[in-house]
N, C-alpha and C positions, 0 to 999 in steps of 0.2 A: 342745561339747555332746556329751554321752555317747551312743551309738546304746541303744535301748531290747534289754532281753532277750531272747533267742530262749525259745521255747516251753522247750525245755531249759536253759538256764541258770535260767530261771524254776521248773521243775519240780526241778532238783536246789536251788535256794537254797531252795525247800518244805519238801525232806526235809530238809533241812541245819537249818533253823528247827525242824521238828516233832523230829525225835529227837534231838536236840542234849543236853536233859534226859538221858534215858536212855540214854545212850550217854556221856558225859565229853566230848564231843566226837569221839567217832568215829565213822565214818560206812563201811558197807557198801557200795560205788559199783553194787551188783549189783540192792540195792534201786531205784534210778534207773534202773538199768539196765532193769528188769523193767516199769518201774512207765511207763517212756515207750518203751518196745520200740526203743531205741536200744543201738549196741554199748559194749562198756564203755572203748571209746578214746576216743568220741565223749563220753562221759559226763566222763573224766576232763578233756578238752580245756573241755568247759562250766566245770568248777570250778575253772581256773586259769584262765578270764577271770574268774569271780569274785573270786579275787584281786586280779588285775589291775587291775577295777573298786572294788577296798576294800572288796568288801562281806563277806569270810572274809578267814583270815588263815591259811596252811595250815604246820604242824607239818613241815617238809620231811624233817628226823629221824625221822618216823615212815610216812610216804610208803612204799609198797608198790603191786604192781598193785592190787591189789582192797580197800584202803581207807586212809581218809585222815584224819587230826584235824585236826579245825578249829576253830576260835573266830570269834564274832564279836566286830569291833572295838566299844568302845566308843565314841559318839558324842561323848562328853565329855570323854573327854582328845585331841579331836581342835586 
């Protein structure tokens, strides 16, 4: 059984959901940052248990400190 989301992983898979549209998939880690007054290690650390968990799929070629592309996985070709 999976342990449930921390406040932050919860708040970044938010932002990740809402501007995903306008962004291509990428994503500002500063915005998260800002938006749960968390630092931006701790931020990045949330969005790779997301991975972890399947629920993003993170662009590692595109990987930088301060943002990140991501997609979400399809449920259907699971």
């Amino acid at each position: 059984m999976k342990k449930p989301l921390t406040a932050l992983e919860t708040a970044a898979f938010n932002t990740i959901l809402d501007t995903q549209h306008e962004s291509e998939g990428w994503l500002d880690l500063t915005r998260v940052s800002s938006r749960t007054a968390r630092h931006l290690a701790d931020v990045r650390q949330a969005c790779a248990r997301l991975a972890r968990y399947g629920l993003v799929s993170i662009d590692e070629r595109a990987e930088d400190e301060r943002w990140l592309r991501f997609s979400i996985p399809d449920p259907a070709q699971d």
